[in-house]
FIGU-204067 format. One record per atom (N, C-alpha, C, O): residue in three letters; x, y, z. Coordinates in steps of 0.1 Angstrom, whole numbers, plus 5000, padded with zeros to 4 digits. Example, Ala and Ser with C-alpha at 12.3 -4.5 7.8 and 13.67 -1.06 7.14 Angstrom:
BEGIN
ALA513249435078ALA512349555078ALA513249675078ALA514249675085SER512849785071SER513749895071SER512950005079SER513450115080
***
This chain:
BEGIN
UNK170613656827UNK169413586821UNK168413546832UNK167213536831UNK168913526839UNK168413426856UNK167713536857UNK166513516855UNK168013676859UNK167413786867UNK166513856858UNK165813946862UNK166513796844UNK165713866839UNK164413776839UNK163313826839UNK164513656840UNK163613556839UNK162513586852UNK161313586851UNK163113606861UNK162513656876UNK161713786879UNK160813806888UNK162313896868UNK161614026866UNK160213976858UNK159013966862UNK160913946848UNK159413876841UNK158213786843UNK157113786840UNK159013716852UNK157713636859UNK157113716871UNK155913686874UNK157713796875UNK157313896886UNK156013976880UNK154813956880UNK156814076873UNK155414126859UNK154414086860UNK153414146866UNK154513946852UNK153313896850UNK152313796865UNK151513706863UNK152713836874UNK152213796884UNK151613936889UNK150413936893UNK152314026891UNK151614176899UNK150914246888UNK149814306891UNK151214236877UNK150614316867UNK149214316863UNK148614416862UNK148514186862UNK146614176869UNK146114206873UNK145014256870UNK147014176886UNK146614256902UNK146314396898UNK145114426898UNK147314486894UNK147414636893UNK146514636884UNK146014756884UNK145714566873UNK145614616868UNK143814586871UNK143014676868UNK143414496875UNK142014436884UNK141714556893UNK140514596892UNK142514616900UNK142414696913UNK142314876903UNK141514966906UNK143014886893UNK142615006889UNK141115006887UNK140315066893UNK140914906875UNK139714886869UNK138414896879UNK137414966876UNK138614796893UNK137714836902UNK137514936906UNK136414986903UNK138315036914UNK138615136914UNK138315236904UNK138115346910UNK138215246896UNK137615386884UNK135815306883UNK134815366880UNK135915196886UNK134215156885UNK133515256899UNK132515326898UNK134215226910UNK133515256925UNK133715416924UNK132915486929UNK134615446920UNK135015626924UNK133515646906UNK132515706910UNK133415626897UNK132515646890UNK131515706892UNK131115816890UNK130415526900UNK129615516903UNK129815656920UNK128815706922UNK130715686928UNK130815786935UNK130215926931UNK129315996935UNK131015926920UNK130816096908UNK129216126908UNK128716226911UNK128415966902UNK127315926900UNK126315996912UNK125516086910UNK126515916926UNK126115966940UNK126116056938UNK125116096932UNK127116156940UNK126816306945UNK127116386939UNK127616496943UNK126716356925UNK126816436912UNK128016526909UNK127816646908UNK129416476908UNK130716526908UNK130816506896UNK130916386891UNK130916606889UNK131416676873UNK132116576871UNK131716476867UNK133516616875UNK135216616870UNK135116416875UNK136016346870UNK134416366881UNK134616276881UNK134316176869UNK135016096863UNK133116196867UNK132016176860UNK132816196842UNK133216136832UNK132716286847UNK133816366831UNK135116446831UNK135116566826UNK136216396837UNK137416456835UNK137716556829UNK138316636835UNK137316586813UNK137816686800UNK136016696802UNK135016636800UNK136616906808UNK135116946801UNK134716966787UNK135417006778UNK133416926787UNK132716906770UNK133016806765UNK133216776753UNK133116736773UNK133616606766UNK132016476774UNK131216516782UNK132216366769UNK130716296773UNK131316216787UNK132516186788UNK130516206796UNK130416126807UNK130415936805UNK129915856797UNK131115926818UNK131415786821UNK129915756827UNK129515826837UNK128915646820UNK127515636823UNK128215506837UNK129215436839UNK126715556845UNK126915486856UNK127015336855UNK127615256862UNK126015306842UNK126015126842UNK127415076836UNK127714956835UNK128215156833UNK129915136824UNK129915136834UNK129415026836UNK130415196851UNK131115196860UNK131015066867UNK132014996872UNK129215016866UNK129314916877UNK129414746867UNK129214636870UNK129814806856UNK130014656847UNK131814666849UNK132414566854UNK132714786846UNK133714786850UNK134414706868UNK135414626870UNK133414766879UNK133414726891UNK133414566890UNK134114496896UNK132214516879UNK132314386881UNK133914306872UNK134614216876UNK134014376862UNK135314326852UNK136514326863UNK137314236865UNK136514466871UNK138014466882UNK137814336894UNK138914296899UNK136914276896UNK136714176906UNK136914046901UNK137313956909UNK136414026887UNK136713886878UNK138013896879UNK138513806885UNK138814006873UNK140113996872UNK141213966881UNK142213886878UNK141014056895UNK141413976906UNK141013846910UNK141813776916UNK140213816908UNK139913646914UNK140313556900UNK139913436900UNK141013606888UNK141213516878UNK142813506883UNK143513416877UNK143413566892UNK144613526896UNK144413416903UNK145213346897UNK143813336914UNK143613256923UNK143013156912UNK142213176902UNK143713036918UNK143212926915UNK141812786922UNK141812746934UNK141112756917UNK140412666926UNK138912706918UNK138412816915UNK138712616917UNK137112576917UNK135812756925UNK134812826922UNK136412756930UNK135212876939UNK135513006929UNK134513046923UNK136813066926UNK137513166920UNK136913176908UNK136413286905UNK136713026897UNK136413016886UNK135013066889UNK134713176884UNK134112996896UNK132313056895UNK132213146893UNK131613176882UNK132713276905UNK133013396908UNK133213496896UNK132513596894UNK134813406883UNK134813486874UNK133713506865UNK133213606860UNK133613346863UNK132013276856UNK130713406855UNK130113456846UNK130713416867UNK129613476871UNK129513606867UNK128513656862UNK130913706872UNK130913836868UNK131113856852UNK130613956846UNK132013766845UNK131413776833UNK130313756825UNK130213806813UNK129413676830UNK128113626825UNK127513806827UNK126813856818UNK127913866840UNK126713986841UNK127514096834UNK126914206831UNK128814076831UNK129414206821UNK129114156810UNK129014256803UNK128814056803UNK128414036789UNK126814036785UNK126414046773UNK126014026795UNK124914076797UNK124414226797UNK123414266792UNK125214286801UNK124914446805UNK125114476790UNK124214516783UNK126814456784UNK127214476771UNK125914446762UNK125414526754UNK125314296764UNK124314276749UNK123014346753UNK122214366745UNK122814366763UNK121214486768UNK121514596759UNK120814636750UNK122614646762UNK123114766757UNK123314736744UNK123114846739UNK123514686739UNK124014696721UNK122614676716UNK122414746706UNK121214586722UNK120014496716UNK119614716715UNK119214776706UNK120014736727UNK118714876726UNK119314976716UNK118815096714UNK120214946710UNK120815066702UNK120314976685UNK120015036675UNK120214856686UNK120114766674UNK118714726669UNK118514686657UNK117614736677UNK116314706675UNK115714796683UNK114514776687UNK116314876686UNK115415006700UNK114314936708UNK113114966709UNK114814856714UNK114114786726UNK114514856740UNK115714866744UNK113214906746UNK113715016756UNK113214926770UNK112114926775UNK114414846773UNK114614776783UNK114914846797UNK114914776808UNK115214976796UNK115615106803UNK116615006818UNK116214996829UNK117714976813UNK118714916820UNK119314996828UNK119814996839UNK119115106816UNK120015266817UNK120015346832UNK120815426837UNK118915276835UNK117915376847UNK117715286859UNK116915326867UNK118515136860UNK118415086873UNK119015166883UNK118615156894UNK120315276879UNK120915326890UNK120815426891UNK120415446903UNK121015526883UNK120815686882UNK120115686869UNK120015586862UNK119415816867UNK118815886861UNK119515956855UNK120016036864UNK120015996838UNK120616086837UNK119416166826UNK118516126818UNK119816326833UNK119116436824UNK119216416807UNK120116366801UNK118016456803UNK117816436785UNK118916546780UNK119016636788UNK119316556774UNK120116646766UNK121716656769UNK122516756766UNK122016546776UNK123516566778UNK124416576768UNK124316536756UNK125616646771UNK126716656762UNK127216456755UNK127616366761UNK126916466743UNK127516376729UNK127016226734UNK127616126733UNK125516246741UNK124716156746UNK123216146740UNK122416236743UNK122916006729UNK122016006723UNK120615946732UNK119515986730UNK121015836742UNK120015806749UNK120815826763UNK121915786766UNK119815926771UNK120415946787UNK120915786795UNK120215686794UNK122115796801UNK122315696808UNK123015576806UNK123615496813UNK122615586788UNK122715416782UNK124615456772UNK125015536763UNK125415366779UNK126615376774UNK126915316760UNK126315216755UNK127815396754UNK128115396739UNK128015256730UNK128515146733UNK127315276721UNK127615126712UNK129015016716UNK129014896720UNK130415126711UNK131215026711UNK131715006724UNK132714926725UNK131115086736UNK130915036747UNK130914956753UNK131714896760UNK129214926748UNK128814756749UNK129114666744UNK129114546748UNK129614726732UNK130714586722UNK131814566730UNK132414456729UNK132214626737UNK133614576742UNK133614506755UNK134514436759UNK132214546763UNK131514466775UNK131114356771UNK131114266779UNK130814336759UNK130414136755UNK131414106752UNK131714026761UNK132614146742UNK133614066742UNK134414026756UNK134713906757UNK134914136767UNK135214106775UNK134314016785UNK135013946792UNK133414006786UNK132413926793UNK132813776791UNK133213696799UNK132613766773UNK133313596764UNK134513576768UNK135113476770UNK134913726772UNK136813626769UNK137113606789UNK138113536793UNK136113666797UNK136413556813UNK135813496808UNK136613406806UNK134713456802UNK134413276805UNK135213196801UNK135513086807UNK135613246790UNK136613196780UNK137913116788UNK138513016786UNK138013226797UNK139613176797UNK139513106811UNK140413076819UNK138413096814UNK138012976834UNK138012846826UNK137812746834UNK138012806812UNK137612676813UNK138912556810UNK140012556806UNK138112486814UNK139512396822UNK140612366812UNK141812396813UNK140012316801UNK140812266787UNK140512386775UNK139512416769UNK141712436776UNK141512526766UNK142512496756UNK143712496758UNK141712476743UNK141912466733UNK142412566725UNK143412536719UNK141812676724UNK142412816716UNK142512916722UNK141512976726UNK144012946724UNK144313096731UNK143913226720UNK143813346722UNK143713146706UNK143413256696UNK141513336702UNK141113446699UNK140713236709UNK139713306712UNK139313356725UNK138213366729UNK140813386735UNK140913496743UNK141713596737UNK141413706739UNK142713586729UNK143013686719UNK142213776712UNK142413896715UNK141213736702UNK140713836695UNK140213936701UNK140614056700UNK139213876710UNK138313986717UNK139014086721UNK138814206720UNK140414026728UNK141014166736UNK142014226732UNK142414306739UNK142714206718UNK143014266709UNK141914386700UNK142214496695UNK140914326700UNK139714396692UNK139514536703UNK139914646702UNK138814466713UNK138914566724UNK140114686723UNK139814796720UNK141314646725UNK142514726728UNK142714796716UNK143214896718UNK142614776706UNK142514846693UNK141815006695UNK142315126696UNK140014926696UNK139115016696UNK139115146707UNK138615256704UNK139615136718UNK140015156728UNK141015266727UNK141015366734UNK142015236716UNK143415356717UNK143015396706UNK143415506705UNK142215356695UNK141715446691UNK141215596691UNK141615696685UNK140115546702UNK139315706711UNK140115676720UNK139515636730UNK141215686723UNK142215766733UNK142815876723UNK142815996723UNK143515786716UNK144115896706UNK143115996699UNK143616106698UNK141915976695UNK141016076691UNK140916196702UNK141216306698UNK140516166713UNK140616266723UNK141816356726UNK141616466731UNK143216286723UNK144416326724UNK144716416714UNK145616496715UNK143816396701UNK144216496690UNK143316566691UNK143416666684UNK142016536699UNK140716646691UNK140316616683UNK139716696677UNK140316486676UNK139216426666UNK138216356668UNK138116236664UNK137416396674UNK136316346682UNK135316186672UNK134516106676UNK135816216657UNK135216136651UNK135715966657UNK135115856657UNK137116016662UNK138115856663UNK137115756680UNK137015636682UNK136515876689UNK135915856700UNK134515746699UNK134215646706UNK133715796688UNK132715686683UNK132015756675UNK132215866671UNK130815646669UNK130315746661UNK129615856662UNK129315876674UNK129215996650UNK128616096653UNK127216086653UNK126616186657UNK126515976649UNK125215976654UNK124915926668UNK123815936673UNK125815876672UNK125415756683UNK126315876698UNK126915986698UNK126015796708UNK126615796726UNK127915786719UNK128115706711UNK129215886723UNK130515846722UNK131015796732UNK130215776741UNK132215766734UNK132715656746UNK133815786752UNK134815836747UNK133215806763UNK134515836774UNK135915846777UNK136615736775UNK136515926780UNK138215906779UNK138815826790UNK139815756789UNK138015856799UNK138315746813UNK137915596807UNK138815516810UNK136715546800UNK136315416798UNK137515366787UNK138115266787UNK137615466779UNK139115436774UNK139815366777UNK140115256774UNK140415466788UNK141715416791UNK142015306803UNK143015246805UNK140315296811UNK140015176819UNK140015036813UNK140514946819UNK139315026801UNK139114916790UNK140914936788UNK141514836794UNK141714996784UNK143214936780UNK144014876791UNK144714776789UNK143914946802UNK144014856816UNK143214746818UNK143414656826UNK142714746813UNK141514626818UNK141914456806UNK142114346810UNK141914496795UNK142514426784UNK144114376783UNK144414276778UNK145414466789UNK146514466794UNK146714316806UNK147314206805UNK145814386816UNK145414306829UNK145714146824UNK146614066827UNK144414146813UNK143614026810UNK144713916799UNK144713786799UNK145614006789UNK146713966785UNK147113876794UNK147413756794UNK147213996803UNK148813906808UNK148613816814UNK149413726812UNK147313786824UNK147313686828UNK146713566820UNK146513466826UNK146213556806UNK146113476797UNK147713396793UNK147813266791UNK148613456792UNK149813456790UNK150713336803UNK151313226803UNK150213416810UNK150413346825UNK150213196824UNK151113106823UNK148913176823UNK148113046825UNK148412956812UNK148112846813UNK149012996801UNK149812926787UNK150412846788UNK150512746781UNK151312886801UNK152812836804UNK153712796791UNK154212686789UNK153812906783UNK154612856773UNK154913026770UNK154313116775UNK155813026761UNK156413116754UNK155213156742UNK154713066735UNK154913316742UNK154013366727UNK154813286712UNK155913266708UNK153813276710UNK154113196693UNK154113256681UNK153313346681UNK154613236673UNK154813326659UNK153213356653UNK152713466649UNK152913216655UNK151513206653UNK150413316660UNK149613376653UNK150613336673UNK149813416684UNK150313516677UNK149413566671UNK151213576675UNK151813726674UNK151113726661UNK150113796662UNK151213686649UNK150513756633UNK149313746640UNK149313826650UNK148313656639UNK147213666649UNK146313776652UNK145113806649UNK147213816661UNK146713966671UNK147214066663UNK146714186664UNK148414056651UNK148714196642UNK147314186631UNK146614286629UNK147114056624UNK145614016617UNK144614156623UNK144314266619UNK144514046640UNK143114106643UNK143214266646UNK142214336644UNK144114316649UNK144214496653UNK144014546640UNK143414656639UNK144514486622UNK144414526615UNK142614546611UNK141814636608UNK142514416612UNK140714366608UNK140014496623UNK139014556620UNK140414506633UNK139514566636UNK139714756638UNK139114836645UNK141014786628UNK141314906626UNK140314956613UNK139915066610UNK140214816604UNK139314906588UNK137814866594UNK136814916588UNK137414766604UNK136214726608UNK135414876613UNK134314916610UNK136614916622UNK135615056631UNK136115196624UNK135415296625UNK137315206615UNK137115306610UNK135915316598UNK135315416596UNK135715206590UNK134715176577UNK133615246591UNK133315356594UNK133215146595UNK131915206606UNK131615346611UNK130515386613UNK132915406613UNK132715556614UNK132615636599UNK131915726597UNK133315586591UNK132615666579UNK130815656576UNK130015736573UNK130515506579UNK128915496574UNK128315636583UNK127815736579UNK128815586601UNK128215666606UNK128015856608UNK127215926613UNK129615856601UNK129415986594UNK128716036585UNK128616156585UNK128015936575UNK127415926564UNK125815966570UNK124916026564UNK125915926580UNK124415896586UNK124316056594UNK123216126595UNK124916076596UNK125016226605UNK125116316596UNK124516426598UNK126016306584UNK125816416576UNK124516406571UNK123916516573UNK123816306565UNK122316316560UNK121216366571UNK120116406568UNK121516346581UNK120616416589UNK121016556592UNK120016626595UNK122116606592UNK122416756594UNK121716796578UNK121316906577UNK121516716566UNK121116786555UNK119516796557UNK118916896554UNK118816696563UNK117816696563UNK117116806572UNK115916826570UNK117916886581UNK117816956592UNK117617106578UNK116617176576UNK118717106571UNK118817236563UNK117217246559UNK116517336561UNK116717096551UNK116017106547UNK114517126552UNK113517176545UNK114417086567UNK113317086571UNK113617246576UNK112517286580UNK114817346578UNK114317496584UNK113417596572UNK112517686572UNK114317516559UNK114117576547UNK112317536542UNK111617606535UNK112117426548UNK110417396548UNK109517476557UNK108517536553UNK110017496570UNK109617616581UNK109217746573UNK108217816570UNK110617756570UNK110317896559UNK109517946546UNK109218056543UNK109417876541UNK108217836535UNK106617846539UNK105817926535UNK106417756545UNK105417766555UNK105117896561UNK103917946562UNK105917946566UNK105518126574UNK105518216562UNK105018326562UNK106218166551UNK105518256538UNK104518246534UNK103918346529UNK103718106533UNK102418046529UNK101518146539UNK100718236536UNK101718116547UNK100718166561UNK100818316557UNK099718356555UNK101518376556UNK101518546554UNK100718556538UNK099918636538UNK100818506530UNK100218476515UNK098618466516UNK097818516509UNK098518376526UNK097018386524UNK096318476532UNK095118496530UNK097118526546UNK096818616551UNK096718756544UNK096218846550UNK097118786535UNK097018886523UNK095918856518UNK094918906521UNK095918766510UNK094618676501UNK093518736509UNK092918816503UNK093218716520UNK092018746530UNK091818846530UNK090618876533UNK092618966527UNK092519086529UNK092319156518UNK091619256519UNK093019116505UNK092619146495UNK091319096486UNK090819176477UNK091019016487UNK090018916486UNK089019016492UNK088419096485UNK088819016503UNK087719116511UNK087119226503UNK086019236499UNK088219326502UNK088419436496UNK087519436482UNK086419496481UNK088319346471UNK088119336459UNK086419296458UNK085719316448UNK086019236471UNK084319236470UNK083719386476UNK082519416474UNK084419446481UNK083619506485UNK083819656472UNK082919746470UNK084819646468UNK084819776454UNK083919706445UNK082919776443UNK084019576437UNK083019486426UNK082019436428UNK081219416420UNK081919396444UNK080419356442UNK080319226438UNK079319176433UNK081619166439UNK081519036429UNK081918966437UNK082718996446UNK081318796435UNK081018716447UNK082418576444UNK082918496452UNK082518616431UNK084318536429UNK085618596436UNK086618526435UNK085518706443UNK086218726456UNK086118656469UNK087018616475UNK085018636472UNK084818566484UNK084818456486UNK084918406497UNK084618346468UNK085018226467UNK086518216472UNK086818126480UNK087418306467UNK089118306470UNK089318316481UNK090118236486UNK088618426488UNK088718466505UNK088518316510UNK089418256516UNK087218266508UNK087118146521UNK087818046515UNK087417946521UNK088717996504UNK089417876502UNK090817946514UNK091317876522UNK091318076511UNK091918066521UNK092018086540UNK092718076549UNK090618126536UNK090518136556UNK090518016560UNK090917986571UNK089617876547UNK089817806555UNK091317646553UNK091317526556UNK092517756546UNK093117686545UNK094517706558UNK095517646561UNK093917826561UNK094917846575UNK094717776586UNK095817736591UNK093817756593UNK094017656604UNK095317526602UNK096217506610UNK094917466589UNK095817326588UNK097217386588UNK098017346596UNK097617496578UNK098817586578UNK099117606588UNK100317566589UNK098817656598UNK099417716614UNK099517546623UNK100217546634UNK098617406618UNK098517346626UNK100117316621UNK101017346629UNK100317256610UNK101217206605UNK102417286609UNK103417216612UNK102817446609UNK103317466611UNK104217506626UNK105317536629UNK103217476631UNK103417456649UNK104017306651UNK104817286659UNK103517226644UNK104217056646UNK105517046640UNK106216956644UNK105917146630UNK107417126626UNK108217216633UNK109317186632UNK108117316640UNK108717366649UNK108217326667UNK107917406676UNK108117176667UNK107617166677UNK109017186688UNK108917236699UNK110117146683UNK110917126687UNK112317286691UNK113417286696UNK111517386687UNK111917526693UNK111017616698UNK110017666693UNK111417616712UNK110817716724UNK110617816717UNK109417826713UNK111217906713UNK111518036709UNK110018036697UNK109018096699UNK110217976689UNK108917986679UNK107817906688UNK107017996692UNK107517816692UNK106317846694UNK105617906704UNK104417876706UNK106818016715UNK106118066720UNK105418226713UNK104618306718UNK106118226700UNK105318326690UNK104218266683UNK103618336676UNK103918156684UNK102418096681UNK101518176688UNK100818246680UNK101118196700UNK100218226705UNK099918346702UNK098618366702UNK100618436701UNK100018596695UNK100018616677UNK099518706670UNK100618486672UNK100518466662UNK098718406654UNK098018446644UNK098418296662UNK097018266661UNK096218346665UNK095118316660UNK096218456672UNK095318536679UNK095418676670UNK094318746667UNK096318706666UNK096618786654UNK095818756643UNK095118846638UNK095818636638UNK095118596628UNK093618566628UNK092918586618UNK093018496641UNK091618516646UNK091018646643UNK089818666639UNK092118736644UNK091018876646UNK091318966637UNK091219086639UNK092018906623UNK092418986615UNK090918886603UNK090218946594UNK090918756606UNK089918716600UNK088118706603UNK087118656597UNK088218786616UNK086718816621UNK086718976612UNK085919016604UNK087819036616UNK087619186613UNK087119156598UNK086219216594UNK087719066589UNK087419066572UNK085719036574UNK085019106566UNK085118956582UNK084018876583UNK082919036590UNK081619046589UNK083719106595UNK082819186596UNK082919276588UNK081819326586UNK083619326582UNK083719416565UNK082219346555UNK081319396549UNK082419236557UNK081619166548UNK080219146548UNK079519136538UNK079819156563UNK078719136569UNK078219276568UNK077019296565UNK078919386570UNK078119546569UNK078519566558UNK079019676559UNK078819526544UNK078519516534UNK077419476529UNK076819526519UNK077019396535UNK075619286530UNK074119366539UNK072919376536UNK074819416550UNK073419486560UNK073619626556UNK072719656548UNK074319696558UNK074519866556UNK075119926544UNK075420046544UNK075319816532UNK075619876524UNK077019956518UNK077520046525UNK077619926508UNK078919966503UNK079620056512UNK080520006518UNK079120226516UNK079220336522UNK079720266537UNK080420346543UNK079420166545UNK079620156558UNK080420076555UNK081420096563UNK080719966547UNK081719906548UNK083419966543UNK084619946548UNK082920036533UNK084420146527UNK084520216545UNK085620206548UNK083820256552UNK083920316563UNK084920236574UNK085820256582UNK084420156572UNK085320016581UNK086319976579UNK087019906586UNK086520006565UNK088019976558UNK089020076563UNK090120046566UNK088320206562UNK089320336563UNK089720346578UNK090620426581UNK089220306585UNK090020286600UNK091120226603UNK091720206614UNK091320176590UNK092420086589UNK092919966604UNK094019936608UNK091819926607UNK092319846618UNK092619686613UNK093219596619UNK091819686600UNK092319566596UNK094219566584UNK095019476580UNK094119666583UNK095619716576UNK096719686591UNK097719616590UNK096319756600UNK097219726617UNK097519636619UNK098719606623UNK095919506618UNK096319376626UNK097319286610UNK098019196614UNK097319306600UNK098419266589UNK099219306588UNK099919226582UNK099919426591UNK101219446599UNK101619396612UNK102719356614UNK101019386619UNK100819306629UNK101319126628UNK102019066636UNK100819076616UNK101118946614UNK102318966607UNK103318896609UNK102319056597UNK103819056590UNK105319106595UNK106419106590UNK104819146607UNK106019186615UNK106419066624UNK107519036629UNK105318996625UNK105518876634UNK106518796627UNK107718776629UNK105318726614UNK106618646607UNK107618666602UNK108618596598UNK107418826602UNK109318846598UNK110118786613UNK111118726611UNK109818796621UNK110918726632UNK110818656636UNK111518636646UNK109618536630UNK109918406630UNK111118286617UNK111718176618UNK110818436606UNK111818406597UNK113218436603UNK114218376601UNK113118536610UNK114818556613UNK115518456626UNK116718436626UNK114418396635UNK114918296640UNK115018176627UNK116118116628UNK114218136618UNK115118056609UNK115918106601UNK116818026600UNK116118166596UNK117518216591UNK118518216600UNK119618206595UNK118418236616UNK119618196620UNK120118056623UNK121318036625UNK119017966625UNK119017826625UNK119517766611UNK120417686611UNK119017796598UNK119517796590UNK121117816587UNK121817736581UNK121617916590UNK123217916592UNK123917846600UNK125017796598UNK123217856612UNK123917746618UNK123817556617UNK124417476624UNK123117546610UNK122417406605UNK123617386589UNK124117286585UNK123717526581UNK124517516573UNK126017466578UNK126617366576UNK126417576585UNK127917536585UNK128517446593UNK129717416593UNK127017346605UNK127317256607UNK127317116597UNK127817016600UNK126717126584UNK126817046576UNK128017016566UNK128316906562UNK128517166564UNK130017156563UNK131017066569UNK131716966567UNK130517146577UNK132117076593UNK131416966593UNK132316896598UNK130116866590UNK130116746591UNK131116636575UNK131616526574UNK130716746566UNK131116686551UNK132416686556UNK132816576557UNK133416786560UNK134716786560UNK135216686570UNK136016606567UNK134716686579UNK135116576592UNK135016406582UNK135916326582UNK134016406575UNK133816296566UNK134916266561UNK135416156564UNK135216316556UNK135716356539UNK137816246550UNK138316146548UNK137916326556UNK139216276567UNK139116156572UNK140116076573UNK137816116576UNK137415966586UNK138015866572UNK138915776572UNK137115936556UNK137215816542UNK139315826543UNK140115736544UNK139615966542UNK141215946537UNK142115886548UNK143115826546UNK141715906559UNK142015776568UNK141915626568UNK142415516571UNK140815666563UNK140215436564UNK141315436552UNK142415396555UNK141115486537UNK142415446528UNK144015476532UNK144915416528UNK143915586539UNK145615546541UNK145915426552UNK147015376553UNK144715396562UNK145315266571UNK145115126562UNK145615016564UNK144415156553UNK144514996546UNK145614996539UNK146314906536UNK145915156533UNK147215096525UNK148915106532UNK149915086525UNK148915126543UNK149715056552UNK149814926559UNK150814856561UNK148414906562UNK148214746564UNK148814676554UNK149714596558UNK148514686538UNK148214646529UNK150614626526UNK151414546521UNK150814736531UNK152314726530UNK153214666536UNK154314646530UNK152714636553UNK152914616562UNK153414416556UNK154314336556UNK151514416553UNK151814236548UNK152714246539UNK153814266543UNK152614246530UNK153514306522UNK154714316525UNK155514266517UNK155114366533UNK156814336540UNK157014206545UNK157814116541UNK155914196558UNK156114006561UNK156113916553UNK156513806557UNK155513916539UNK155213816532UNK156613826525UNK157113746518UNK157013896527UNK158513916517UNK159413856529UNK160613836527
***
């Protein structure tokens, strides 16, 4: 018993240590990856999202609170004081700019990261529950430097909550359920910040534990089973909304290719109208054709304007704009000069002008175009479909998950109450 009492206190005396010095450590080798742009550092599992540099250097500060939360004295405490004041800071910059889009660009004190990174909504700026887990940890050093402490339940929750959310997206990554990592609209969290935050939370255990000087309590233990429960339906419920939120925008996406396409039918429609329209004045003689012609010559400008702003966002189409407008300039001068040697030279010169068919050319010309601007949306379109699928289905698992963990919770009390 003697010797086990000695292992145990050993433990919880080195175990801090180890676990302060990892935490620093994956901060500094991070922020390294950062420097000199090292992939595998940066991101371990390719295709998977990056460790943001401001996570590394809030981590750097959490590994240094941690070691100096071993030492005692007055100087040690400022020190933790301090570096948690600036990890719970970083955490609420980071949460305010995802919560009220206040672009404080924090993101960008250290590195610059490229727009479009892999399962990264704002370059640079680390995951929601990222930052959530940087303010709690931030509360729980202050928390635990102060002299008279009254409730070890509020260094508990945080790092309970934390360590929850945390093996969570470990285990998501472990299975390939990328939903368990964070949400699908938002920055997901990292497999390294993972597993740095469970070391880091572990660390912070134990030496809470430490500084008790007493034996865990019946009380402390339901407690921390409460809070892992409360923050197992807290963040799964939250990835369903946020599934909720990603599927309506993958619908909206269907919807706006399916508006595209429309639109390049509109535009080909009246580009006919013009042409036929022309024509029909120039066999009748009748000036209710040319009313029809110019309602639509002059309803194409706005049509091609409009239609260039909803595909602003693919290279591929609008670099078919420009022979697409130019197409259409000179398919609507050519009508304008049919019309004009109709009115000066007479029926005979204009039927003459028609049979050259150069205004027949430049309308195959446009109709060949929009046919493969349709066929780039039709392929965007399928792939916009069956990512809405795989978002409903991914859904549909996040909801029969949140109900089968409540009704194990729900059993679990249920046993202890018995």
């Amino acid at each position: 018993m003697k010797n086990q009492n000695i292992h145990n206190k050993f433990q919880l005396m080195t175990l801090p240590y180890a676990a302060g010095a990892v935490t620093l450590c994956a901060g500094i080798l991070v922020l390294i990856g950062w420097q000199f742009d090292i992939e595998i550092i940066k991101s371990p599992i390719s295709g998977t999202v990056s460790m943001k540099a401001n996570t590394a250097a809030a981590f750097l500060f959490a590994g240094l609170a941690l070691i100096f939360l071993q030492r005692s004295g007055k100087a040690a405490n400022i020190l933790v004081r301090f570096c948690g004041s600036v990890i719970a800071l970083i955490g609420l910059m980071s949460l305010a700019q995802y919560l009220f889009g206040w672009e404080m660009k924090i993101e960008d004190i250290l590195f610059r990261e490229p727009g479009g990174t892999l399962g990264t909504l704002h370059p640079g700026l680390m995951a929601p529950n990222t930052a959530l887990n940087f303010l709690l940890i931030g509360f729980t050093f202050l928390t635990i430097t102060l002299q008279k402490q009254r409730g070890f339940f509020l260094i508990e929750f945080p790092l309970v909550f934390v360590l929850i959310l945390c093996v969570i997206g470990f285990v998501g990554y472990v299975t390939k359920l990328e939903e368990l990592t964070g949400p699908a609209a938002y920055t997901r969290m990292a497999i390294h910040t993972a597993v740095t935050f469970i070391i880091l939370c572990i660390g912070i255990l134990f030496t809470a534990y430490k500084r008790q000087h007493a034996l865990v309590t019946i009380e402390q233990k339901i407690f921390a089973g409460l809070t892992a429960a409360a923050a197992l339906i807290i963040y799964i419920s939250f990835l369903s909304v946020s599934g909720i939120t990603a599927l309506v925008q993958a619908s909206d996406w269907v919807g706006h290719t399916q508006q595209v396409k429309n639109q390049l039918e509109l535009v080909l429609s009246h580009v006919l109208e013009v042409q036929s329209a022309g024509r029909g004045f120039i066999i009748t003689n009748n000036d209710q054709y040319l009313r029809s012609r110019e309602k639509a010559a002059c309803e194409l400008p706005a049509l091609l304007h409009n239609l260039r702003f909803q595909t602003v966002d693919n290279p591929v189409q609008q670099r078919s704009f420009v022979p697409l407008e130019r197409l259409i300039e000179k398919r609507l001068a050519f009508s304008d000069s049919v019309i004009s040697t109709h009115r000066m030279k007479g029926e005979r010169k204009a039927r003459l002008l028609i049979a050259s068919n150069e205004g027949e050319s430049l309308t195959d010309s446009i109709r060949i175009l929009i046919a493969q601007m349709n066929t780039e949306e039709d392929q965007l379109l399928q792939i916009r479909n069956e990512f809405e699928t795989y978002q409903a289905n991914r859904n549909q698992f996040v909801i029969y998950l949140s109900l089968a963990v409540q009704v194990l919770l729900l059993w679990i009390i249920f046993l202890l109450s018995r």
